[in-house]
Each structure stands twice: as C-alpha cells, then as structure tokens.
C-alpha positions as a Markdown table, in Angstrom:
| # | Residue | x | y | z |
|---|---|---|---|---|
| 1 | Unk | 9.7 | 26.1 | -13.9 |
| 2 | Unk | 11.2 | 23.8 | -16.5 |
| 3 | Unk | 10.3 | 19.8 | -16.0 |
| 4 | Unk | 14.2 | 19.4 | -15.7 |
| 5 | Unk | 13.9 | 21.9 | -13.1 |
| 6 | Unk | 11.1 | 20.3 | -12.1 |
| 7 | Unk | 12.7 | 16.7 | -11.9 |
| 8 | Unk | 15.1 | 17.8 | -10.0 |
| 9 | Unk | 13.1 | 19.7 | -7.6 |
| 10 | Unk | 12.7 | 17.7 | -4.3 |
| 11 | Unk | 10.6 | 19.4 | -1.6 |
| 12 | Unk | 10.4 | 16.9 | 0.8 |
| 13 | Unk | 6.6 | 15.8 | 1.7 |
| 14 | Unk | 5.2 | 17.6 | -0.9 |
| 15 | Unk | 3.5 | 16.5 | -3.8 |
| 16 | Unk | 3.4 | 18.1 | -7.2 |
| 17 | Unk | 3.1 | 17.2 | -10.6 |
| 18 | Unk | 3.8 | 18.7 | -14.3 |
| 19 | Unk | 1.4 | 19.0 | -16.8 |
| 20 | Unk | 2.6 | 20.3 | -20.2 |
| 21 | Unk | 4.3 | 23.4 | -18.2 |
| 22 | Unk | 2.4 | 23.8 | -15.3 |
| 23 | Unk | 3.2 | 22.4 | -11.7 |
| 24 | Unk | 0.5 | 21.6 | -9.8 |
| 25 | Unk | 0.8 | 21.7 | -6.5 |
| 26 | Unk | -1.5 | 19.4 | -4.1 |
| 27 | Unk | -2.7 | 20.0 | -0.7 |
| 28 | Unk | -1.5 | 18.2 | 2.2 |
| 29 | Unk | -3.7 | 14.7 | 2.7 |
| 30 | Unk | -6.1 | 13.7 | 5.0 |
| 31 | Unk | -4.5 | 11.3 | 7.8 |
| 32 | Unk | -7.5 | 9.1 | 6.5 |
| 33 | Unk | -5.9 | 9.6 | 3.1 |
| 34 | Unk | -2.4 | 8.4 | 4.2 |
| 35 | Unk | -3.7 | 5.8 | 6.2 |
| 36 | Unk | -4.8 | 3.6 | 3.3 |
| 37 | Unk | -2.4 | 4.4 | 1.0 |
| 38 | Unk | 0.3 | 4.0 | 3.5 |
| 39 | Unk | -1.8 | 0.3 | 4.2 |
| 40 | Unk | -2.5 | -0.7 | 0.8 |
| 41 | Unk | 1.7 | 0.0 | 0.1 |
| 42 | Unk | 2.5 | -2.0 | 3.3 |
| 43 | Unk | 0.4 | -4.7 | 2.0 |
| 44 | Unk | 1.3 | -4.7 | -1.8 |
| 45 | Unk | 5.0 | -4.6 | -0.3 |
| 46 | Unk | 4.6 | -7.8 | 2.0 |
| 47 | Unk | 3.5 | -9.9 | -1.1 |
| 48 | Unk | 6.1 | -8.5 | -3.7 |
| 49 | Unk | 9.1 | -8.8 | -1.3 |
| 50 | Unk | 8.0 | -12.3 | -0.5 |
| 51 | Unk | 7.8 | -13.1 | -3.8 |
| 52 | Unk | 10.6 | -11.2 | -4.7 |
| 53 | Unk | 8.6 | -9.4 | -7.4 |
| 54 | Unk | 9.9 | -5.9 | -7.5 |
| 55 | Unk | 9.8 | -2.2 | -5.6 |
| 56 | Unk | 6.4 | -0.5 | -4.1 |
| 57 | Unk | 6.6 | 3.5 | -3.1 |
| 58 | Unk | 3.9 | 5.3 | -1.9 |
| 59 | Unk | 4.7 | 8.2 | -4.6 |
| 60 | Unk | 4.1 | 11.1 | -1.5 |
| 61 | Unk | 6.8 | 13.5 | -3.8 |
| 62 | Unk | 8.3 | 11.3 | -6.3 |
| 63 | Unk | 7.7 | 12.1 | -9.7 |
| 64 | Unk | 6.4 | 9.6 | -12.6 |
| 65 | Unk | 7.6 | 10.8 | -16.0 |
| 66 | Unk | 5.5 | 9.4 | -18.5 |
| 67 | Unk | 6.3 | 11.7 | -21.7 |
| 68 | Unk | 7.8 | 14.8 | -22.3 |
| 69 | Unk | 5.9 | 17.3 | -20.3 |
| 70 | Unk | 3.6 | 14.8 | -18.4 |
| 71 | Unk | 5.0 | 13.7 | -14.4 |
| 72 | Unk | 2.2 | 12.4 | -12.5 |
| 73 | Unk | 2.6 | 11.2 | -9.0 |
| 74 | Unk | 0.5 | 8.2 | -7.5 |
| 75 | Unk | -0.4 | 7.4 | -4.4 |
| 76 | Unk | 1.3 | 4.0 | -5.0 |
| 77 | Unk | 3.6 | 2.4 | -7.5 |
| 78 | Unk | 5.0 | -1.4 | -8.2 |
| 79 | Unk | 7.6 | -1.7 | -10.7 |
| 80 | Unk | 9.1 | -4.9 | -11.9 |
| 81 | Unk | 12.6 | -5.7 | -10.5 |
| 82 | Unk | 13.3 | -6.5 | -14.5 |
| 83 | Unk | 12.6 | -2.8 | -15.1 |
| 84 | Unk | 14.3 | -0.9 | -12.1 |
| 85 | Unk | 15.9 | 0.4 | -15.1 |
| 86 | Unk | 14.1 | 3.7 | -15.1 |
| 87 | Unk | 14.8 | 4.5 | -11.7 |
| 88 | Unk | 16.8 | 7.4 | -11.0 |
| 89 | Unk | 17.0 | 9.8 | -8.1 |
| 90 | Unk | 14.0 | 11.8 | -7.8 |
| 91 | Unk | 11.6 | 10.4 | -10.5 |
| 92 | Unk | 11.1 | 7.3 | -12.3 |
| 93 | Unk | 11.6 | 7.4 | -16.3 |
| 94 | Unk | 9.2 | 5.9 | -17.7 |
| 95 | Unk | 5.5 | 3.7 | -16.8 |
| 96 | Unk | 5.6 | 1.3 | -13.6 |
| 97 | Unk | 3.8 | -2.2 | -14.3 |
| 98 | Unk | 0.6 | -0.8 | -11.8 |
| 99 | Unk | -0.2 | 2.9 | -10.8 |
| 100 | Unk | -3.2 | 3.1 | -8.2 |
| 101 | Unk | -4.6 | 6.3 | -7.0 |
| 102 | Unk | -7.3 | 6.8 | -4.2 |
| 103 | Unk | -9.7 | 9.8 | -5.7 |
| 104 | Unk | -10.1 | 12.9 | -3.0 |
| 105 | Unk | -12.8 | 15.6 | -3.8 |
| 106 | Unk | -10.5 | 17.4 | -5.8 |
| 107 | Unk | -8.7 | 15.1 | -7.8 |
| 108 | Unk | -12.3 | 12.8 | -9.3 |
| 109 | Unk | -11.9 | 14.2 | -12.5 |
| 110 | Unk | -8.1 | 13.7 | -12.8 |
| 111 | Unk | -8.2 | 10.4 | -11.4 |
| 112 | Unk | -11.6 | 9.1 | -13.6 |
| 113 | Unk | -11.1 | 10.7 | -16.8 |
| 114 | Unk | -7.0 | 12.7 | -17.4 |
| 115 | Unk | -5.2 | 9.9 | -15.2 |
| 116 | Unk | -6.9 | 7.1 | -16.9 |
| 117 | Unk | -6.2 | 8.2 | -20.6 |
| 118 | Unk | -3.1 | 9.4 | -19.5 |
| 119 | Unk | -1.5 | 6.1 | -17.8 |
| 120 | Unk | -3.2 | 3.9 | -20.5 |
| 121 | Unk | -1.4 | 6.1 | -22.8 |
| 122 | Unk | 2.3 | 5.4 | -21.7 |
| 123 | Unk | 1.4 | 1.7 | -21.3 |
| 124 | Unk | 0.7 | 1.5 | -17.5 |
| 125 | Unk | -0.1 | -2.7 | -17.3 |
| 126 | Unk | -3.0 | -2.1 | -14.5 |
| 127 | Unk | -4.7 | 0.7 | -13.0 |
| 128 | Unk | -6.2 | 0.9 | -9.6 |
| 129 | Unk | -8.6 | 4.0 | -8.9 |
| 130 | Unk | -10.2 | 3.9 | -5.1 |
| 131 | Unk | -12.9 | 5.8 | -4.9 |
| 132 | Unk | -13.8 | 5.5 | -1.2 |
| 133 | Unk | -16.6 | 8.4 | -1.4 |
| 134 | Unk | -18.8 | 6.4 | -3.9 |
| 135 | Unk | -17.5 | 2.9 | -2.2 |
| 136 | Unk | -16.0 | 2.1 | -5.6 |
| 137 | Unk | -12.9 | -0.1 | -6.9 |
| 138 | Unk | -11.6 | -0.1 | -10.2 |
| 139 | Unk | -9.0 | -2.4 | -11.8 |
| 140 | Unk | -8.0 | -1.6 | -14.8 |
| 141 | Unk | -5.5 | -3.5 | -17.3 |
| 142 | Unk | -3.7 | -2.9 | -20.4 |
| 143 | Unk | -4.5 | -5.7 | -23.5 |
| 144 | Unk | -2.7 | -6.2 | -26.1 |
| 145 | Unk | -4.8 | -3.7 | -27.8 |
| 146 | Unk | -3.4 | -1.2 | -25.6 |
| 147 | Unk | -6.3 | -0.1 | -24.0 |
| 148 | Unk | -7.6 | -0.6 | -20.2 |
| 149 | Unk | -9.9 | -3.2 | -20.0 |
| 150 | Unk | -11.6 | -3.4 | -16.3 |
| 151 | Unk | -11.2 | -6.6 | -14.1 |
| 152 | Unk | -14.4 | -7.9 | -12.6 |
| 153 | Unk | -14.7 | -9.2 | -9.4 |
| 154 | Unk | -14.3 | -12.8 | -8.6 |
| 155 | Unk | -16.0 | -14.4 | -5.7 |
| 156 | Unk | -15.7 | -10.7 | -4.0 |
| 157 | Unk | -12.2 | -10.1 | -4.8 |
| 158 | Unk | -10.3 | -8.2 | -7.6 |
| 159 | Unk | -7.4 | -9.9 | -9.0 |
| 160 | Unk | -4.2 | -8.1 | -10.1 |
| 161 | Unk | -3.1 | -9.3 | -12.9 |
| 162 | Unk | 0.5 | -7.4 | -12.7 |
| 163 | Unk | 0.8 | -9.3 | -8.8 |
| 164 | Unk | -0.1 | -12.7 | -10.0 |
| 165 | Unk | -2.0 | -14.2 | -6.5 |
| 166 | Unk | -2.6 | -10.6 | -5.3 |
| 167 | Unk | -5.9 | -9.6 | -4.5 |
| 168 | Unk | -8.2 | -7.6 | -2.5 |
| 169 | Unk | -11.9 | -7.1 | -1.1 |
| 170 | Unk | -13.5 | -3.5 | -2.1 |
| 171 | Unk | -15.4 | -3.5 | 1.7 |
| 172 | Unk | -11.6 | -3.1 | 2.8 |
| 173 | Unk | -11.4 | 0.3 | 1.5 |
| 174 | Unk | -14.9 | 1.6 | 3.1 |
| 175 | Unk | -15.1 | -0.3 | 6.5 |
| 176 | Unk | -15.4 | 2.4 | 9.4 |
| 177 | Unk | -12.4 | 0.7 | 11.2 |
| 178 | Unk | -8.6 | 1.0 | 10.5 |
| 179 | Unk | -7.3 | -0.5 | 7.3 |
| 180 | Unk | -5.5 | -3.1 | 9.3 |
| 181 | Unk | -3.2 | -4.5 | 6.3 |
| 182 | Unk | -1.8 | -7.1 | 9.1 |
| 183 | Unk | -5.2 | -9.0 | 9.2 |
| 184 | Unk | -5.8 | -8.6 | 5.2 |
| 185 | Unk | -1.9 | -10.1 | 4.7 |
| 186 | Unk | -2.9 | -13.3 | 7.0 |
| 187 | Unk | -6.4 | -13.3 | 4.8 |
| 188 | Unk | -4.7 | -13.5 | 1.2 |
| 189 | Unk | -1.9 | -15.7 | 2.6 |
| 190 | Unk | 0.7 | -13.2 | 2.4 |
| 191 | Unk | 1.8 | -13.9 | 5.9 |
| 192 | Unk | 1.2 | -17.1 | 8.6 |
C-alpha cells in the first residue's frame, strides 16, 4: 500500500499507521485503554471548548502525517483553531500543538524512544506519554532549540504549556477507580 493509498484508507475503528512503507496495524485496545483516553479527551475537550482554544480527537483511526512516509496515530490530539489549516478528511497534514499517547505492552519502545524523536522531529509543541504500568507521566515540550524539554511537576500537577491553565495529577492515571473526568473538570475549574 502506498501512503496515498494509505491516507485515504478509512477502516472504521481500526488503527494503523505508516512507517516509511510499512502499515502497521494495531490490536484492538483494552476497554481500560479506551477508558482513559476516551477521559483524558473528554476532559482536554471541556477546557479547550470553554476557552475556545481549538479541536481534541481521540485519533482511534485518524492519521497524523508528519513527513513523507511517516503517519502516526495518537491516542489524543489538540490542534490550535489558528491551524485547522491542515485538516483534511481522513488525516491531518501536518504536527498538532500536543500529541499524547498512553504506552501498552507493545507500544513502550515506540512510545519512549521512535514516537518521541519522531514528534519532536516535526515540531510537536508538547508531548504527553502515560505510562500507567510504571505509574509514570511525562510532559514534554518543544524550546526554541527544537528539542523536548520535560515539564516538572508543580505542587503535584503537570502544567501544559500548549493549554495555558490546563493541568493534571499523575495519581489520576493509576487510581484503581474509574477516570471520572467529571470530578477532575470541577477540580481544575474547568466546570462549576
């Protein structure tokens, strides 16, 4: 398969990606999986549409074309209402402002060592990886050196820097309990 083949391909509910002319096809999630990233979407959605920011996707099947022969496929994307510019009907063109990915026993290489080059690469601004098997939250964001530099936590809380006044708790992403993105919105003042 070509990547304009590929680009156009739309198989709903699946997720795939291209990597220098190879498709990689993932296996279906775990419903724990979906759960958060479906949460942490809601969530990131509630505080962009109330700030009128920009567009958040759970990427479950849409492409992310980064360069010629890379698309990539986050869990979650934001992109800037100033850059819906890249848009088009089955992919994006281009680097969102924030990529995040939650790691899965298969993908902790990808999403450690060939995501992170690859999204600091095309300019990603910040890079989430949630790695809820070693209880561990990374934010990463792109200096004006154009390399990731990691955001530390502040009084227990990681910062976006792409979603000024966003932030989160790492304990949110381990707890045993649902990801209940209702009671985290009230906490960060998202909702009343």
């Amino acid at each position: 398969m070509s990547e304009a083949e590929f680009l156009t391909w739309n198989e709903e509910g699946l997720k795939a990606e291209f990597v220098d002319g190879n498709v990689i096809i993932f296996p279906p999630c775990t419903v724990i999986h979906d759960e958060y990233v479906g949460g942490l979407s809601s969530l990131i959605g509630l505080f962009a549409s109330k700030h009128h920011l920009g567009v958040v996707l759970a990427t479950r099947g849409i492409a992310l074309r980064l360069r010629k022969g890379l698309v990539r496929s986050p869990d979650v994307i934001f992109l800037r209402n100033s850059r819906r510019d890249i848009i088009r009907e089955t992919y994006l063109d281009g680097a969102p402002d924030l990529a995040i990915e939650f790691v899965s026993p298969e993908s902790i290489v990808r999403d450690w060592h060939e995501k992170y080059r690859e999204y600091e690469a095309a300019g990603i601004r910040e890079y989430w990886i949630v790695d809820q098997l070693q209880e561990r939250l990374e934010v990463y964001r792109l200096g004006r050196d154009r390399r990731f530099h990691s955001i530390t936590l502040k009084e227990g809380k990681l910062y976006s820097r792409v979603l000024s006044g966003f932030w989160v708790k790492p304990e949110w992403f381990w707890a045993s309990s649902d990801f209940d993105y209702y009671e985290m919105a009230k906490e960060i003042g998202i909702i009343a």
